[in-house]
VEXSEDREN-464839 format. One line per field, with one value per residue: residue in three letters; x, y, z of N, C-alpha, C in turn. Coordinates in nm, 4 decimals. Layout:
REM residues N
residuo	ala|... .
n_px	X|... .
n_py	Y|... .
n_pz	Z|... .
ca_px	X|... .
ca_py	Y|... .
ca_pz	Z|... .
c_px	X|... .
c_py	Y|... .
c_pz	Z|... .
This chain:
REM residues 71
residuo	unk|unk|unk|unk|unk|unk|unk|unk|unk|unk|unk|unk|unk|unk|unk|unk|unk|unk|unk|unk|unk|unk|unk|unk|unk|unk|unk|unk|unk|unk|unk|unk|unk|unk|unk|unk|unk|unk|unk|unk|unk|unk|unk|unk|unk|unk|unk|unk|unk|unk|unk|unk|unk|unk|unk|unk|unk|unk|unk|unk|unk|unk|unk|unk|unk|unk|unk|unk|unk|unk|unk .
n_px	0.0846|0.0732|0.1354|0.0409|0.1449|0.3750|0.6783|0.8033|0.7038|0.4193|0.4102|0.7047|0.8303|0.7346|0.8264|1.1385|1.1098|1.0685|1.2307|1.4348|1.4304|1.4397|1.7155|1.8069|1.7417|1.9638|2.1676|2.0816|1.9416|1.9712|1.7729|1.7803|1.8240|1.6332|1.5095|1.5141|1.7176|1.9303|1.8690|2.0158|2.2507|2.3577|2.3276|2.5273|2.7366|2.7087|2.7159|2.9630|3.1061|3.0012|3.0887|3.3777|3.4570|3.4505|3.1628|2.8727|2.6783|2.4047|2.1632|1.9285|1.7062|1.4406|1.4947|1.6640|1.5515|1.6574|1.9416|1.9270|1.8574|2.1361|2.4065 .
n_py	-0.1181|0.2171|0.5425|0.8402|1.0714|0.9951|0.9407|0.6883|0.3393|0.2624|0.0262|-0.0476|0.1328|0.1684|-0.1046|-0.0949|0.1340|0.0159|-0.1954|-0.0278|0.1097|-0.0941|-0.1555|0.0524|0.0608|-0.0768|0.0531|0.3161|0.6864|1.0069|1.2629|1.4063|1.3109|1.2321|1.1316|0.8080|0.7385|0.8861|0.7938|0.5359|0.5896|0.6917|0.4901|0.3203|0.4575|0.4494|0.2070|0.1284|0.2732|0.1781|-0.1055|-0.1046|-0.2648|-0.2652|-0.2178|-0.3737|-0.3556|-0.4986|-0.4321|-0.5054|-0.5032|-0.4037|-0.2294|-0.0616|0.2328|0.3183|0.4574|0.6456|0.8550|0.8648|1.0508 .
n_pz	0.0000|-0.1016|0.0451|-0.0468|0.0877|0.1963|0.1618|0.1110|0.0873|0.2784|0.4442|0.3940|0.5122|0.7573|0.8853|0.9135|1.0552|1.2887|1.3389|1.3379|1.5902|1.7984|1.7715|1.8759|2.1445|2.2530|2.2019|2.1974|2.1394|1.9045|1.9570|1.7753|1.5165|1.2867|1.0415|0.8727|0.7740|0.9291|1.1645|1.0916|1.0611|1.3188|1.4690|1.3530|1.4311|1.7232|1.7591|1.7146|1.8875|2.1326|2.1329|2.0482|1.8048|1.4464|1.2200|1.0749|0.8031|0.6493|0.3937|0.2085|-0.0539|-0.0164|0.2687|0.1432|0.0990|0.3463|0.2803|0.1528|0.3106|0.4501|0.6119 .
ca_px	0.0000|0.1541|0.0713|0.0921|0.1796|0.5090|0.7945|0.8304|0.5207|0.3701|0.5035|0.8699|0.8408|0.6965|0.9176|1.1958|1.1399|1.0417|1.3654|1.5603|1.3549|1.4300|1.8406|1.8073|1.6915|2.0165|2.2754|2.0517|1.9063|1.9867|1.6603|1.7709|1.8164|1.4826|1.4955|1.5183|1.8939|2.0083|1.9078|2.1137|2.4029|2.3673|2.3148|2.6270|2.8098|2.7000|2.7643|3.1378|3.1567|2.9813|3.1719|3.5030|3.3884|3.3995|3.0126|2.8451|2.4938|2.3443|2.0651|1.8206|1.6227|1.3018|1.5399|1.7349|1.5465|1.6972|2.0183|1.8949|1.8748|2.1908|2.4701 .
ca_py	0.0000|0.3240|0.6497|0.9384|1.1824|0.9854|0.9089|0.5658|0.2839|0.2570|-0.1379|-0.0683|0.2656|0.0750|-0.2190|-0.0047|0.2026|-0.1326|-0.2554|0.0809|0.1220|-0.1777|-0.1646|0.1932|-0.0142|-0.1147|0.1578|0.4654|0.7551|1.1382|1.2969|1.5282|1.2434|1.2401|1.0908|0.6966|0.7055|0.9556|0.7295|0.4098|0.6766|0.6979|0.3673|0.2283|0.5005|0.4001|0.0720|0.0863|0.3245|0.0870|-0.2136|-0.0802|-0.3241|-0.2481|-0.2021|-0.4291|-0.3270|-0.5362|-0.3849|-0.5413|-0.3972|-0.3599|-0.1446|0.0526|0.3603|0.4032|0.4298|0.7678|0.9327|0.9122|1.2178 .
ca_pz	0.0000|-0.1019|0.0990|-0.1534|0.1639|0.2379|0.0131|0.1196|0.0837|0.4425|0.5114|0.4390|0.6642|0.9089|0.9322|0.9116|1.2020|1.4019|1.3996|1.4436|1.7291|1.8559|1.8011|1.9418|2.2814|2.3081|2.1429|2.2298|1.9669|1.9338|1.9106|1.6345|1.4218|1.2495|0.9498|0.9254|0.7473|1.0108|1.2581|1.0951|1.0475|1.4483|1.5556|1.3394|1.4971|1.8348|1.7643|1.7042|2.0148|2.2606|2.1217|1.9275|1.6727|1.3197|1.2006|0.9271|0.7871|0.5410|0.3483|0.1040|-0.1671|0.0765|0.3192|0.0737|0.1229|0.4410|0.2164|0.0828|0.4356|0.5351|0.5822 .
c_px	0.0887|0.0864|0.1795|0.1873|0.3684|0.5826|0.7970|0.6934|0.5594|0.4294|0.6125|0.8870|0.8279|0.7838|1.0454|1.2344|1.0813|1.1901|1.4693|1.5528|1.4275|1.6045|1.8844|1.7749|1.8803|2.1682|2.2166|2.0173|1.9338|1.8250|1.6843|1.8201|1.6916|1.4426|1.5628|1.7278|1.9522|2.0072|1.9965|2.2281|2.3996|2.3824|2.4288|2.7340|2.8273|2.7270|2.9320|3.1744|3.1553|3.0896|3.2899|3.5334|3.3589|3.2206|3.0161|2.6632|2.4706|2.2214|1.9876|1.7354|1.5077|1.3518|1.6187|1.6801|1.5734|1.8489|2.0520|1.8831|2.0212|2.3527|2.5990 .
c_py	0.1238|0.4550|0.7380|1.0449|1.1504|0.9246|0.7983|0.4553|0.2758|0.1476|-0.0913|0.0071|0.2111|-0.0167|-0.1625|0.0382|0.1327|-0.1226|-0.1308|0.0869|0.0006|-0.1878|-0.0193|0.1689|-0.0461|-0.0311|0.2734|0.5328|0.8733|1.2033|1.3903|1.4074|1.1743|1.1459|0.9155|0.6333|0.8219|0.8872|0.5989|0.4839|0.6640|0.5994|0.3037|0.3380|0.5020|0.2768|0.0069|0.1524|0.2454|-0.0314|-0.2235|-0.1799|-0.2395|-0.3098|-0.3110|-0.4339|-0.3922|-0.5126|-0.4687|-0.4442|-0.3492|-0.2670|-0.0329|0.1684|0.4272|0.4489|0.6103|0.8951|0.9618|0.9875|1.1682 .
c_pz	0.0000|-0.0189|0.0207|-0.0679|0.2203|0.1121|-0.0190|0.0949|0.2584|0.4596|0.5209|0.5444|0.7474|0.9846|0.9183|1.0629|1.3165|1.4267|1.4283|1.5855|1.8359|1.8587|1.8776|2.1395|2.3073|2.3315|2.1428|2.0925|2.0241|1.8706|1.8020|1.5098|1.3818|1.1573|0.9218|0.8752|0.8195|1.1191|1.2390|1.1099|1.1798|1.5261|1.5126|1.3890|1.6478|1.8895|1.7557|1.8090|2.0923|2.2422|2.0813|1.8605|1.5332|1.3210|1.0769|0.9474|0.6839|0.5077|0.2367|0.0336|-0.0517|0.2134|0.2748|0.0562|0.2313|0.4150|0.1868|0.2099|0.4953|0.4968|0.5411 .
């Protein structure tokens, strides 16, 4: 189902900002990161802080518009 008012279709948005949400539970969010590829930009930078672990994000076609968000 597409919603004309957002960029994205409503499912991917959705499932999307499920699971940020949900890795943001464990690595924290900056509330001025608004937009759903400012928050992966944040969380894989939170993620190599908490752990000084190199990051690895694997994306799929059905997440690659969070691709387009970030800085």
């Amino acid at each position: 189902m597409f919603n004309h008012t957002r960029k994205y279709p409503v499912g991917i948005q959705t499932f999307s900002e499920i699971r940020l949400a949900i890795m943001e539970k464990d690595y924290g969010r900056d509330e001025t990161e608004v937009s759903p590829g400012m928050r992966l930009a944040g969380l894989i930078q939170r993620a190599w802080q908490k752990t000084g672990r190199q990051t690895v994000v694997i994306i799929d076609e059905y997440d690659a518009p969070l691709l387009n968000g970030i800085p």
